[in-house]
mmJSON file of the N, C-alpha and C atoms, coordinates in Angstrom:
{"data_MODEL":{"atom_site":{
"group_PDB":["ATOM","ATOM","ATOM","ATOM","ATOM","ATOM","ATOM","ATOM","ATOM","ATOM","ATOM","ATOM","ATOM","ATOM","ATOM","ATOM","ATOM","ATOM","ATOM","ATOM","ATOM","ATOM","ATOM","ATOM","ATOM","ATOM","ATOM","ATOM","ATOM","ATOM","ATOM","ATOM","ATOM","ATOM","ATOM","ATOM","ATOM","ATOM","ATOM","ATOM","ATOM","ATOM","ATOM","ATOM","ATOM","ATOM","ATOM","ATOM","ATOM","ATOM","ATOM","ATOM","ATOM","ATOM","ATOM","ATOM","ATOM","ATOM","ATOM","ATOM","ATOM","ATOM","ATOM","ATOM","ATOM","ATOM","ATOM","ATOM","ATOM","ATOM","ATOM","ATOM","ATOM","ATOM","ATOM","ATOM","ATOM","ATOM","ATOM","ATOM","ATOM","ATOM","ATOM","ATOM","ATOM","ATOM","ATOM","ATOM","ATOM","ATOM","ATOM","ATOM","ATOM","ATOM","ATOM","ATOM","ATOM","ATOM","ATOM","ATOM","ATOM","ATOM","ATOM","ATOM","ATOM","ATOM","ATOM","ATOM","ATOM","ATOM","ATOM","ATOM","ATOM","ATOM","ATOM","ATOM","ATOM","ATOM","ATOM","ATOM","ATOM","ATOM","ATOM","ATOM","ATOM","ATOM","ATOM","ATOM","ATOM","ATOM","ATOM","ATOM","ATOM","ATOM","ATOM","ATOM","ATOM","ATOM","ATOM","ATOM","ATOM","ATOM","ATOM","ATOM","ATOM","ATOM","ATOM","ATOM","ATOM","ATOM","ATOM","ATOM","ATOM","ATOM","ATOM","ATOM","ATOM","ATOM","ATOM","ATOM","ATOM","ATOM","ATOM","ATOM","ATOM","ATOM","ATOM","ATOM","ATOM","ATOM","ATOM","ATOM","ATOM","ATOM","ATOM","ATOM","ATOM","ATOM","ATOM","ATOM","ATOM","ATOM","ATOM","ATOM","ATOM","ATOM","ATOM","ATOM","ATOM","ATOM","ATOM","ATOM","ATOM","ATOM","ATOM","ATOM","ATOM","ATOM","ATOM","ATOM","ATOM","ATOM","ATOM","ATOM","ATOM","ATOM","ATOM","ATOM","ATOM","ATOM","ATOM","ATOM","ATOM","ATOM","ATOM","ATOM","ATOM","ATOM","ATOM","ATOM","ATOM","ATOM"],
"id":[1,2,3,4,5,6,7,8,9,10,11,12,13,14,15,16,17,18,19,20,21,22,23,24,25,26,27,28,29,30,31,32,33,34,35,36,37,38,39,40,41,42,43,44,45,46,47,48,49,50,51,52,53,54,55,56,57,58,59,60,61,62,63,64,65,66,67,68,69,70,71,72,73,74,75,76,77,78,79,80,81,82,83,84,85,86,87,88,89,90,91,92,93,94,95,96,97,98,99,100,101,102,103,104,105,106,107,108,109,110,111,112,113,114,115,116,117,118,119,120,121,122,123,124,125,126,127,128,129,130,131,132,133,134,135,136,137,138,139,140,141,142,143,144,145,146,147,148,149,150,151,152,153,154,155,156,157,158,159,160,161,162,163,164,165,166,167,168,169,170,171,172,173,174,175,176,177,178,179,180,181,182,183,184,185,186,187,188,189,190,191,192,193,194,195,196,197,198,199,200,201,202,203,204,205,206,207,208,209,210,211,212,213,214,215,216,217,218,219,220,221,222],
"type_symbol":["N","C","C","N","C","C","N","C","C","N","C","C","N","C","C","N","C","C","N","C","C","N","C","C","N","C","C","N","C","C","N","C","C","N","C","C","N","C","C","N","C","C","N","C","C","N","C","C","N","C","C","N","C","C","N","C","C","N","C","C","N","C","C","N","C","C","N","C","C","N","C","C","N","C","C","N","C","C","N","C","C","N","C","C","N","C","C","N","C","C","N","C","C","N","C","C","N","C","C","N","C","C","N","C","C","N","C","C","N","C","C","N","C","C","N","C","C","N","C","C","N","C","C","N","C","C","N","C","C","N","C","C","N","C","C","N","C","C","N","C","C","N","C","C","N","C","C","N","C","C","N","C","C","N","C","C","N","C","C","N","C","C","N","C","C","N","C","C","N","C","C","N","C","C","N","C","C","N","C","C","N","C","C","N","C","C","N","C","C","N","C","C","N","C","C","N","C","C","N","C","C","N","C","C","N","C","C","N","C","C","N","C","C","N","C","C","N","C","C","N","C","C"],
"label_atom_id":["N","CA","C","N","CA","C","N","CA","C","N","CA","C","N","CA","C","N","CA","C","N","CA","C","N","CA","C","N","CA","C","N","CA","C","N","CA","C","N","CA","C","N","CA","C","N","CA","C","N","CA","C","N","CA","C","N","CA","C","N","CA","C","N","CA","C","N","CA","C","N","CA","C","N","CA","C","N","CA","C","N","CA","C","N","CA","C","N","CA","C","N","CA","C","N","CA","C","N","CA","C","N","CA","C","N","CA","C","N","CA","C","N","CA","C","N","CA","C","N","CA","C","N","CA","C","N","CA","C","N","CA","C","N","CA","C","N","CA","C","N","CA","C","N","CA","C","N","CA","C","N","CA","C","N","CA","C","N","CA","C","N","CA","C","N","CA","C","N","CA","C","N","CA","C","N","CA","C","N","CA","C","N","CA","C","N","CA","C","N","CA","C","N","CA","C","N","CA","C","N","CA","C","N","CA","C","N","CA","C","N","CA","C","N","CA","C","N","CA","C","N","CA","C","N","CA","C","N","CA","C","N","CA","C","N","CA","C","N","CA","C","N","CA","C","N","CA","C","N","CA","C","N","CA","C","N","CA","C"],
"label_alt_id":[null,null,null,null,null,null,null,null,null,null,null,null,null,null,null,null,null,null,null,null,null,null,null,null,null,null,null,null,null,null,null,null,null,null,null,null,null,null,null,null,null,null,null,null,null,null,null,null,null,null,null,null,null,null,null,null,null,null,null,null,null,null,null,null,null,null,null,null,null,null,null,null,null,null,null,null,null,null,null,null,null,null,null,null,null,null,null,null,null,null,null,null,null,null,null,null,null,null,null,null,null,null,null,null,null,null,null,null,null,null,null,null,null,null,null,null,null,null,null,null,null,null,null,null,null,null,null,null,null,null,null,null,null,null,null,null,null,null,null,null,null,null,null,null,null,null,null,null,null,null,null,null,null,null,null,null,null,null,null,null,null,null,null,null,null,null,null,null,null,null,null,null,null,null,null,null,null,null,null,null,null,null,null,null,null,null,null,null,null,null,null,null,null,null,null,null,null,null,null,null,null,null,null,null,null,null,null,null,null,null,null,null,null,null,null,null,null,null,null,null,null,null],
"label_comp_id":["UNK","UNK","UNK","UNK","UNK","UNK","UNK","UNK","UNK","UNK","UNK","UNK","UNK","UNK","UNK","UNK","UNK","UNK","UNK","UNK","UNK","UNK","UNK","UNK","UNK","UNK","UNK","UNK","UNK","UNK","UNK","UNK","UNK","UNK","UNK","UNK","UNK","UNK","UNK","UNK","UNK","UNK","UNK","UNK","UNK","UNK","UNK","UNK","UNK","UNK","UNK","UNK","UNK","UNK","UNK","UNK","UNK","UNK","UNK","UNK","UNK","UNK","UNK","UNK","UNK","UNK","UNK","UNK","UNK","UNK","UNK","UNK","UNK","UNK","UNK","UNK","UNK","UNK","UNK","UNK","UNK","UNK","UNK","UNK","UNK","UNK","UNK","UNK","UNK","UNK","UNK","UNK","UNK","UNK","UNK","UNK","UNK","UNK","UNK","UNK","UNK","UNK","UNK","UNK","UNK","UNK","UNK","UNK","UNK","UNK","UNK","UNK","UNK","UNK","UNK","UNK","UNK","UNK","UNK","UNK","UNK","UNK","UNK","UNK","UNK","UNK","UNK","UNK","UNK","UNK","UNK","UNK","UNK","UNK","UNK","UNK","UNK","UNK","UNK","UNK","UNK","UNK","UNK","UNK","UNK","UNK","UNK","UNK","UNK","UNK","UNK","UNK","UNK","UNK","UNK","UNK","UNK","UNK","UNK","UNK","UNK","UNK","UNK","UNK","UNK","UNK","UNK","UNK","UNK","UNK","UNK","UNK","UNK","UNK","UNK","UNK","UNK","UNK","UNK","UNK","UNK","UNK","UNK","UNK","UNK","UNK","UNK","UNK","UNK","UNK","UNK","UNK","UNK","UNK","UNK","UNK","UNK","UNK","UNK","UNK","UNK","UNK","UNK","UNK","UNK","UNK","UNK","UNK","UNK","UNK","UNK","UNK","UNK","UNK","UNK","UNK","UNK","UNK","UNK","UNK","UNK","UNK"],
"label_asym_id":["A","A","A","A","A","A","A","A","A","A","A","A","A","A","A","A","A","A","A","A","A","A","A","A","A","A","A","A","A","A","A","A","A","A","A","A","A","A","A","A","A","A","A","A","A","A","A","A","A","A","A","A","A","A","A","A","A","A","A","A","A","A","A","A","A","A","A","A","A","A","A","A","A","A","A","A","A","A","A","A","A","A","A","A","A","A","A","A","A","A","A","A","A","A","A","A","A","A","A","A","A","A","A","A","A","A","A","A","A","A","A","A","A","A","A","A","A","A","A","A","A","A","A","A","A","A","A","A","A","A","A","A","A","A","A","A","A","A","A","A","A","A","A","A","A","A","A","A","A","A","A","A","A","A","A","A","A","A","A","A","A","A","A","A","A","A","A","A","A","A","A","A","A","A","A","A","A","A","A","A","A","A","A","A","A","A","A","A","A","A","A","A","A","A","A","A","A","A","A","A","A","A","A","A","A","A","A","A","A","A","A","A","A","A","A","A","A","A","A","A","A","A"],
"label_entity_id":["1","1","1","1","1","1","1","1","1","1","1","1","1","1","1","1","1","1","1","1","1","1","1","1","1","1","1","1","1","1","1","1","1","1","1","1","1","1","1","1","1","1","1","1","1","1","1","1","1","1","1","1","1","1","1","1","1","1","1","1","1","1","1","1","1","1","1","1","1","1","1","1","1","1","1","1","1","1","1","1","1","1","1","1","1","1","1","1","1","1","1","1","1","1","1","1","1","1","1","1","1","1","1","1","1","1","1","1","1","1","1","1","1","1","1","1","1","1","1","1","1","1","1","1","1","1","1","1","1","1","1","1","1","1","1","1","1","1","1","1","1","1","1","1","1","1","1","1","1","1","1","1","1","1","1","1","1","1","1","1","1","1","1","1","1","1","1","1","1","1","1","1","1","1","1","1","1","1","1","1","1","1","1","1","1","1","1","1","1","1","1","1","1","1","1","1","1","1","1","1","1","1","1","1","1","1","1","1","1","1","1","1","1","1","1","1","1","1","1","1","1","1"],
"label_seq_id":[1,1,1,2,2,2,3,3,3,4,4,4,5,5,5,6,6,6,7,7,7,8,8,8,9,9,9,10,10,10,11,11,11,12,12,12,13,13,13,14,14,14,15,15,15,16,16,16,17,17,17,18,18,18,19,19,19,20,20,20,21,21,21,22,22,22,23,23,23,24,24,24,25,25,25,26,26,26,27,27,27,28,28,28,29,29,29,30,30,30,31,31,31,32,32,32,33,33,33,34,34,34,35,35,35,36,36,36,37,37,37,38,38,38,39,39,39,40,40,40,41,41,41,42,42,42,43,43,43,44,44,44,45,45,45,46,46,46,47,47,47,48,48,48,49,49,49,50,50,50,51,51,51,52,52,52,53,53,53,54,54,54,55,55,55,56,56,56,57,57,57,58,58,58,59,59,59,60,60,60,61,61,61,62,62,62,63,63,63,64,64,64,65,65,65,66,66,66,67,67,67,68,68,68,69,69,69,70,70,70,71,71,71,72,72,72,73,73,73,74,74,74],
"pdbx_PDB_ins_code":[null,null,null,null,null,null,null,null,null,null,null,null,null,null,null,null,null,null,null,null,null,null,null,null,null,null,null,null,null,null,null,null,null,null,null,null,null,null,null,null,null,null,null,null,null,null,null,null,null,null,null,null,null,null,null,null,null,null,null,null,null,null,null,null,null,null,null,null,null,null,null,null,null,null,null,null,null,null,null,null,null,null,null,null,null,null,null,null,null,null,null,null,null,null,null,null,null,null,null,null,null,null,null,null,null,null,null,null,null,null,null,null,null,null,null,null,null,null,null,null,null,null,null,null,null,null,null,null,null,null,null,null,null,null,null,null,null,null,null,null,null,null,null,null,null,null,null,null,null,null,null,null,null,null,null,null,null,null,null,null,null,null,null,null,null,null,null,null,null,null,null,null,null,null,null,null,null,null,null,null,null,null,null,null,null,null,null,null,null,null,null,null,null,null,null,null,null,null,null,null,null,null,null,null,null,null,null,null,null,null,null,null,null,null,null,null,null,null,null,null,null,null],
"Cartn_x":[9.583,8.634,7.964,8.563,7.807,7.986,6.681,6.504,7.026,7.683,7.818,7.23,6.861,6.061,6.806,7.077,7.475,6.87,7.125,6.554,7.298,6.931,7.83,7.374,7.79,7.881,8.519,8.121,8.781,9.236,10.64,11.579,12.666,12.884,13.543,15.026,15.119,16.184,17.423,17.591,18.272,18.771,17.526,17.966,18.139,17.591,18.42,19.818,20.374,21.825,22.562,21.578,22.422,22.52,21.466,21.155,22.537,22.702,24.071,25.333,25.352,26.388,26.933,26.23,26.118,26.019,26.133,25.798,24.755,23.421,22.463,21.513,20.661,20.393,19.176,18.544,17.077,16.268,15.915,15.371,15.525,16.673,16.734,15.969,16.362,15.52,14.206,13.434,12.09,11.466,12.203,11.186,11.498,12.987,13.046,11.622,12.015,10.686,8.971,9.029,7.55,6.989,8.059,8.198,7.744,8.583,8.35,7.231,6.733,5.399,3.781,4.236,3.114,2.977,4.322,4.491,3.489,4.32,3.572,1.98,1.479,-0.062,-0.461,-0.059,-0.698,-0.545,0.019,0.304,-0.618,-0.567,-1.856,-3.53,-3.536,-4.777,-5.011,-3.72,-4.145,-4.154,-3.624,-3.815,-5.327,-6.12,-7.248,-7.997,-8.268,-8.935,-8.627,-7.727,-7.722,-8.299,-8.223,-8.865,-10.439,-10.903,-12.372,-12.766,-12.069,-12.254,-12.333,-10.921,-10.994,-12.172,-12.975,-13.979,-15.33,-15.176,-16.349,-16.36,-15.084,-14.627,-14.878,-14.867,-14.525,-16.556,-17.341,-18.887,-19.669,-19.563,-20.079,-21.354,-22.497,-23.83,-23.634,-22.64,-22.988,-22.166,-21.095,-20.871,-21.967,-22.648,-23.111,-24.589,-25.152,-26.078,-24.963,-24.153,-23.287,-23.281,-23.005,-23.089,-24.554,-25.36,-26.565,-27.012,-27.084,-27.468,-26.748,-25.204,-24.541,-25.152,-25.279,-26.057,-27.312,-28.195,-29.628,-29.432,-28.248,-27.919,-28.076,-27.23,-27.008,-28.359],
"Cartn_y":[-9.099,-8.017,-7.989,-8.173,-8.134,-7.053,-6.588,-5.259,-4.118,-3.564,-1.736,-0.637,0.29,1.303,2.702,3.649,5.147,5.761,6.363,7.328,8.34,9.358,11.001,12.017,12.775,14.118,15.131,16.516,17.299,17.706,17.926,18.533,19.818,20.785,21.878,21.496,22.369,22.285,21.82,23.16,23.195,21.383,20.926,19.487,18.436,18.75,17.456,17.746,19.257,19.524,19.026,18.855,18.377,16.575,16.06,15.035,14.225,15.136,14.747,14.632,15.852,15.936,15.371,14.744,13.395,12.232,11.883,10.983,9.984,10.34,9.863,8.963,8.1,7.141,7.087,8.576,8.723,7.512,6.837,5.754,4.829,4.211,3.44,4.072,5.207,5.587,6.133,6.476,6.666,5.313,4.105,2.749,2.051,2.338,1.759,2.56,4.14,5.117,4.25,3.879,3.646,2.159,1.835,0.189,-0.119,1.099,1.205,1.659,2.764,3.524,2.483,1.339,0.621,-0.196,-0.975,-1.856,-1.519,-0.413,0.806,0.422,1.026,1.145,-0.09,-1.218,-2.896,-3.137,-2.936,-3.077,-2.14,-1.209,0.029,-0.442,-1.002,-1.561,-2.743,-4.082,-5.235,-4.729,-3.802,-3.904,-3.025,-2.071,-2.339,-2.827,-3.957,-5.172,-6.148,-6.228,-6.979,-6.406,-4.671,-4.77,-4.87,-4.275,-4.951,-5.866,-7.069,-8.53,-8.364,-7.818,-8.16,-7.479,-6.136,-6.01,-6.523,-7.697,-8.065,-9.682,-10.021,-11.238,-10.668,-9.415,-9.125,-8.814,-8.758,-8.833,-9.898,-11.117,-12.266,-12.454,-11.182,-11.352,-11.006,-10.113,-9.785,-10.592,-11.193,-12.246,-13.564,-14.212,-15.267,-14.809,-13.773,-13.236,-13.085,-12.733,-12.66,-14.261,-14.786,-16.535,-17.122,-16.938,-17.094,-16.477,-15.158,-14.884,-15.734,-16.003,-16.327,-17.418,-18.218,-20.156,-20.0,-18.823,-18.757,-18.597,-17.854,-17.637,-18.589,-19.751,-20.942,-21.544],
"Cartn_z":[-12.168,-12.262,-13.631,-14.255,-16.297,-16.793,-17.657,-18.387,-17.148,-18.168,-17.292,-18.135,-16.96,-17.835,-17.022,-17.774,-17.356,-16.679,-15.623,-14.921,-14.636,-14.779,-14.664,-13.424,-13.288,-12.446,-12.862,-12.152,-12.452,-11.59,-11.896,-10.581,-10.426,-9.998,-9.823,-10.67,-11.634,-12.287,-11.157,-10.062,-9.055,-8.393,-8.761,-7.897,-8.608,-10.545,-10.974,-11.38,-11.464,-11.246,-10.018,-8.755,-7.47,-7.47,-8.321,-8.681,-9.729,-10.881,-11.713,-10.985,-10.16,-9.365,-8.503,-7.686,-6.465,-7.254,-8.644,-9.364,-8.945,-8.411,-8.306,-9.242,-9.068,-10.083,-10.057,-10.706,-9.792,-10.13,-11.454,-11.643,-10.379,-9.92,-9.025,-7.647,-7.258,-5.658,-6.289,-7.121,-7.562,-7.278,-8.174,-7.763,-6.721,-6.1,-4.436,-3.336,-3.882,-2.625,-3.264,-4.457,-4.965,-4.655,-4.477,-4.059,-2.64,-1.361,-0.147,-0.008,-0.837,-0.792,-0.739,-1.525,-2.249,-0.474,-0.521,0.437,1.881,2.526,3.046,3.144,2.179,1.853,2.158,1.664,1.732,3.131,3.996,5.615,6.193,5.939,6.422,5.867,4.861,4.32,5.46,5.041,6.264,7.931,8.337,9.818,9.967,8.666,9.093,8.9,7.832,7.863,9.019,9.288,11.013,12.197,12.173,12.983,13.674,11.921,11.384,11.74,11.777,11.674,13.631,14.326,15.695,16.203,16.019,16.166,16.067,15.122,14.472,15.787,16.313,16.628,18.476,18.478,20.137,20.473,19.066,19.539,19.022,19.67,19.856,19.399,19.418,19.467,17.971,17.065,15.992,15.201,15.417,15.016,14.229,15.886,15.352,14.435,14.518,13.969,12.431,11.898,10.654,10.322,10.924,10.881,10.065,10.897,10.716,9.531,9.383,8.103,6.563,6.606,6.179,5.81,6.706,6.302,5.691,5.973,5.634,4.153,3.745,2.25,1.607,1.918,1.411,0.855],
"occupancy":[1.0,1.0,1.0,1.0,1.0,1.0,1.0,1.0,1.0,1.0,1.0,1.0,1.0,1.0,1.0,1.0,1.0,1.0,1.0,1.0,1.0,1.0,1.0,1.0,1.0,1.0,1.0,1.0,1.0,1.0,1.0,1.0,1.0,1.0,1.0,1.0,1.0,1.0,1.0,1.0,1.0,1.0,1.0,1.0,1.0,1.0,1.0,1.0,1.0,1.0,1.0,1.0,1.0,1.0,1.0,1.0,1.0,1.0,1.0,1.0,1.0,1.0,1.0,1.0,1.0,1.0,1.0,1.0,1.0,1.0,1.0,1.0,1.0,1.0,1.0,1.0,1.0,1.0,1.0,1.0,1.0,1.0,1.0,1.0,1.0,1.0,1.0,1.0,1.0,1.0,1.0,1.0,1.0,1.0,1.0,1.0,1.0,1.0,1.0,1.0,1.0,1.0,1.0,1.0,1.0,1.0,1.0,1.0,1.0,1.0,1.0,1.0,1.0,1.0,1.0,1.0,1.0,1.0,1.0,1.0,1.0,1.0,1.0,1.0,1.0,1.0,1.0,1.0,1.0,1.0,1.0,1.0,1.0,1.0,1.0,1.0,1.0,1.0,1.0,1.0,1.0,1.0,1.0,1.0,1.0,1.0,1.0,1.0,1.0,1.0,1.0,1.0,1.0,1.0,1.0,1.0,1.0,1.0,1.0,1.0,1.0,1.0,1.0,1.0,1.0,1.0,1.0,1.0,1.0,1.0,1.0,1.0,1.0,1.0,1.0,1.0,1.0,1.0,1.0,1.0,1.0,1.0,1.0,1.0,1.0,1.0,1.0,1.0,1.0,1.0,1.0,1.0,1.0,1.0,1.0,1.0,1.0,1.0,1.0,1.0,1.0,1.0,1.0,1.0,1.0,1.0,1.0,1.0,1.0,1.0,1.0,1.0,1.0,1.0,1.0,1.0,1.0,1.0,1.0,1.0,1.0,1.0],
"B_iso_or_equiv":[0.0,0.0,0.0,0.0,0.0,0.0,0.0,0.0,0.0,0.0,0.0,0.0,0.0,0.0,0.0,0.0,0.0,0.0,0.0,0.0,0.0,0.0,0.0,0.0,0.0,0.0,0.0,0.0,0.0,0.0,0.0,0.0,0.0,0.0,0.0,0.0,0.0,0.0,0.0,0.0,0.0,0.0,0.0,0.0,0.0,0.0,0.0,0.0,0.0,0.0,0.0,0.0,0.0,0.0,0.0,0.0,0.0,0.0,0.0,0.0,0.0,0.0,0.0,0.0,0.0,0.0,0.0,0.0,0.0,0.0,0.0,0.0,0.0,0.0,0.0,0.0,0.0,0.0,0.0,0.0,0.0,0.0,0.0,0.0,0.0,0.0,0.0,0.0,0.0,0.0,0.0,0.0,0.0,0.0,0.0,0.0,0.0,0.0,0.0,0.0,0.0,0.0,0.0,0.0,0.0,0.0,0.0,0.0,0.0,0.0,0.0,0.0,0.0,0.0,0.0,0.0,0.0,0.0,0.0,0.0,0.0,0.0,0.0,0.0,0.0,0.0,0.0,0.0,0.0,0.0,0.0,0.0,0.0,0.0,0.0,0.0,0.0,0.0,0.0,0.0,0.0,0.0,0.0,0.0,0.0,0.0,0.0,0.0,0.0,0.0,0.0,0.0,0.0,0.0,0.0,0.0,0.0,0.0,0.0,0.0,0.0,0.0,0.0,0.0,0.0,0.0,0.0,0.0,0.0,0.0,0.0,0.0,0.0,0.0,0.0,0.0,0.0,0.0,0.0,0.0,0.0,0.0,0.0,0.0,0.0,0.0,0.0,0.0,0.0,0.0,0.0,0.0,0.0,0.0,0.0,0.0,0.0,0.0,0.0,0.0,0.0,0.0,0.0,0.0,0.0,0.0,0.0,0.0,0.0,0.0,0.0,0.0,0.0,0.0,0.0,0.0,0.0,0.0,0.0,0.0,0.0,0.0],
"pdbx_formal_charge":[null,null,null,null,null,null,null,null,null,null,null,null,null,null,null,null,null,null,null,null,null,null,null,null,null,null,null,null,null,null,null,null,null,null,null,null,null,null,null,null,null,null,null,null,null,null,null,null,null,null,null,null,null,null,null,null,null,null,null,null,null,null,null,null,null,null,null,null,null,null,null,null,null,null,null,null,null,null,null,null,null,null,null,null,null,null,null,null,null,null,null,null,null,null,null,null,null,null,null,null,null,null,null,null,null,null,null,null,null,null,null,null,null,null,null,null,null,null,null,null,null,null,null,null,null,null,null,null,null,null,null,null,null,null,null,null,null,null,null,null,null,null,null,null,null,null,null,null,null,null,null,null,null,null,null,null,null,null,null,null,null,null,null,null,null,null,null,null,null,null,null,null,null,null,null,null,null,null,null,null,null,null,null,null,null,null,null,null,null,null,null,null,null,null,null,null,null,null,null,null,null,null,null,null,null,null,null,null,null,null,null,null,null,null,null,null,null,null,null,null,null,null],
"auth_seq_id":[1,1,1,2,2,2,3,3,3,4,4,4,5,5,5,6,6,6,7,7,7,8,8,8,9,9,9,10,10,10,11,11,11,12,12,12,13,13,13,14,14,14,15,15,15,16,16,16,17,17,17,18,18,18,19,19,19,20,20,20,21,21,21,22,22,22,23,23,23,24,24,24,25,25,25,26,26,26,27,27,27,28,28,28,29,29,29,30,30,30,31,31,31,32,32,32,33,33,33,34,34,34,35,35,35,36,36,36,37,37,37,38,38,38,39,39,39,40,40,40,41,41,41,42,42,42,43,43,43,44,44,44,45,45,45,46,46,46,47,47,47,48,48,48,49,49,49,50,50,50,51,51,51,52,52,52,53,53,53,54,54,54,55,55,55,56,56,56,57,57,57,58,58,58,59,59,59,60,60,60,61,61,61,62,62,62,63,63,63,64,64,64,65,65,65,66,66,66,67,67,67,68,68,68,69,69,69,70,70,70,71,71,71,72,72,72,73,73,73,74,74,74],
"auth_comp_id":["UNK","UNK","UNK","UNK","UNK","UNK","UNK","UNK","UNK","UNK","UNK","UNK","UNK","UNK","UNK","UNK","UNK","UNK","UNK","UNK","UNK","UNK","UNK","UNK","UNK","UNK","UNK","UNK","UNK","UNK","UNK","UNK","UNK","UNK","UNK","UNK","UNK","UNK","UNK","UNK","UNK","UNK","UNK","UNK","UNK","UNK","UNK","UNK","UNK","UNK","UNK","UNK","UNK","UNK","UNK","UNK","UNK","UNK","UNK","UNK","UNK","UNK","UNK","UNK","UNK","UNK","UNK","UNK","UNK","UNK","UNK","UNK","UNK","UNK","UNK","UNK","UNK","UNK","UNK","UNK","UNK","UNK","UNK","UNK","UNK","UNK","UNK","UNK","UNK","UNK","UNK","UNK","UNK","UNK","UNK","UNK","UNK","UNK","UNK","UNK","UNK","UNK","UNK","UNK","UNK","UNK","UNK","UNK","UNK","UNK","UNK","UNK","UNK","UNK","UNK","UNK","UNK","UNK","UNK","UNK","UNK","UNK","UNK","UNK","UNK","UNK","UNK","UNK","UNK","UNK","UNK","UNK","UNK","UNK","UNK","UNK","UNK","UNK","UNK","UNK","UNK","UNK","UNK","UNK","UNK","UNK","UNK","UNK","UNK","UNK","UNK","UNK","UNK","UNK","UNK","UNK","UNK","UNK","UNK","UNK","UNK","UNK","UNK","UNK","UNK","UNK","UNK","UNK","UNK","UNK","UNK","UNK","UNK","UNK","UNK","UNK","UNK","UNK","UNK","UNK","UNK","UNK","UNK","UNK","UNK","UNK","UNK","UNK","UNK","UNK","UNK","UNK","UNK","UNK","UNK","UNK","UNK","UNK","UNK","UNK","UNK","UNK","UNK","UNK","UNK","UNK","UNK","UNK","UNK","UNK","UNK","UNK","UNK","UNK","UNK","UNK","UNK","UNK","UNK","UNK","UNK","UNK"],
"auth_asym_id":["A","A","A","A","A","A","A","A","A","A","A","A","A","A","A","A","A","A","A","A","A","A","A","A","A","A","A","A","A","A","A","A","A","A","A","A","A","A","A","A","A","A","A","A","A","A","A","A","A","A","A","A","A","A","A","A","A","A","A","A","A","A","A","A","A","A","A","A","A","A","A","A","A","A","A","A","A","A","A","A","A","A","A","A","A","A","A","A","A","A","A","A","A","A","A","A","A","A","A","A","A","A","A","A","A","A","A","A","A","A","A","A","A","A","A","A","A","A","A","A","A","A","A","A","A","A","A","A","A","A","A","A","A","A","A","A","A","A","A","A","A","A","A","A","A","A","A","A","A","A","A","A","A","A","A","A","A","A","A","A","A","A","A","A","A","A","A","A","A","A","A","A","A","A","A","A","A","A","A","A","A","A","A","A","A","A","A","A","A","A","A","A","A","A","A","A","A","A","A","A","A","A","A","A","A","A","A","A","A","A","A","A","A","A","A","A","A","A","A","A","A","A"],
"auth_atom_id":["N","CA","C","N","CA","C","N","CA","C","N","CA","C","N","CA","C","N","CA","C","N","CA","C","N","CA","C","N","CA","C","N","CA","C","N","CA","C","N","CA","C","N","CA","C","N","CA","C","N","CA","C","N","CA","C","N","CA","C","N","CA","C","N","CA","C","N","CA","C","N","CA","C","N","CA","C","N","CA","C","N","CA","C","N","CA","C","N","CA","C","N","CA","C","N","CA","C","N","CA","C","N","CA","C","N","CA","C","N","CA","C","N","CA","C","N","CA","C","N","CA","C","N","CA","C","N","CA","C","N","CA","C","N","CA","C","N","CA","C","N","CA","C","N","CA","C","N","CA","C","N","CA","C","N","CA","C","N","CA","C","N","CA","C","N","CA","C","N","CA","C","N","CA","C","N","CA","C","N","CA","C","N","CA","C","N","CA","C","N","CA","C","N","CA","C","N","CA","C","N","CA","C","N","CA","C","N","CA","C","N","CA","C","N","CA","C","N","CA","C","N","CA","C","N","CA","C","N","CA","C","N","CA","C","N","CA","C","N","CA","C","N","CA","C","N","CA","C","N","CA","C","N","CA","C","N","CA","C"],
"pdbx_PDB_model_num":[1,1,1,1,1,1,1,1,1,1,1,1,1,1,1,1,1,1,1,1,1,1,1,1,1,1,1,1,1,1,1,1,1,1,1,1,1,1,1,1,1,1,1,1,1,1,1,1,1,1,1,1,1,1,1,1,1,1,1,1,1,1,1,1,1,1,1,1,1,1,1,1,1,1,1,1,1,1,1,1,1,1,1,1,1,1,1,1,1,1,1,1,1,1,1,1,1,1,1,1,1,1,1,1,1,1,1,1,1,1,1,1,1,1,1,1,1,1,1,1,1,1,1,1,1,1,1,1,1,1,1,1,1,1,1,1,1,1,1,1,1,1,1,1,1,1,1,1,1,1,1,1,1,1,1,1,1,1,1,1,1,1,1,1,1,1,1,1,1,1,1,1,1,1,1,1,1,1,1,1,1,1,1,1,1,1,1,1,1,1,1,1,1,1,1,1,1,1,1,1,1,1,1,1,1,1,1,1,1,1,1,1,1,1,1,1,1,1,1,1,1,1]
}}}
């Protein structure tokens, strides 16, 4: 991973006392949840760029017209 950088919150006294108490390691489940969080997002981003793409792939006429313009670039 490399460089690390801090990130904070603020949280109910109440729960970083329940936090000490359960001997919890909030560092560790903050960047496991931020880790899942990111992961998350990048899967939600690619399944809708795919389905962009299967839309773009399921209309044939706008397709090869995307084609075409594409080569005219060139």
């Amino acid at each position: 991973m490399g460089k690390h950088v801090t990130v904070s919150a603020k949280i109910p006294k109440e729960l970083r006392e329940e936090i000490r108490a359960l001997k919890i390691n909030p560092s560790k489940v903050i960047r496991e949840a931020l880790e899942n969080e990111v992961k998350k997002k990048k899967i939600e981003k690619l399944l809708r760029e795919l389905e962009n793409m299967k839309n773009l792939l399921t209309q044939p006429d706008e397709t090869v017209k995307l084609i075409r313009e594409s080569r005219d670039e060139r």
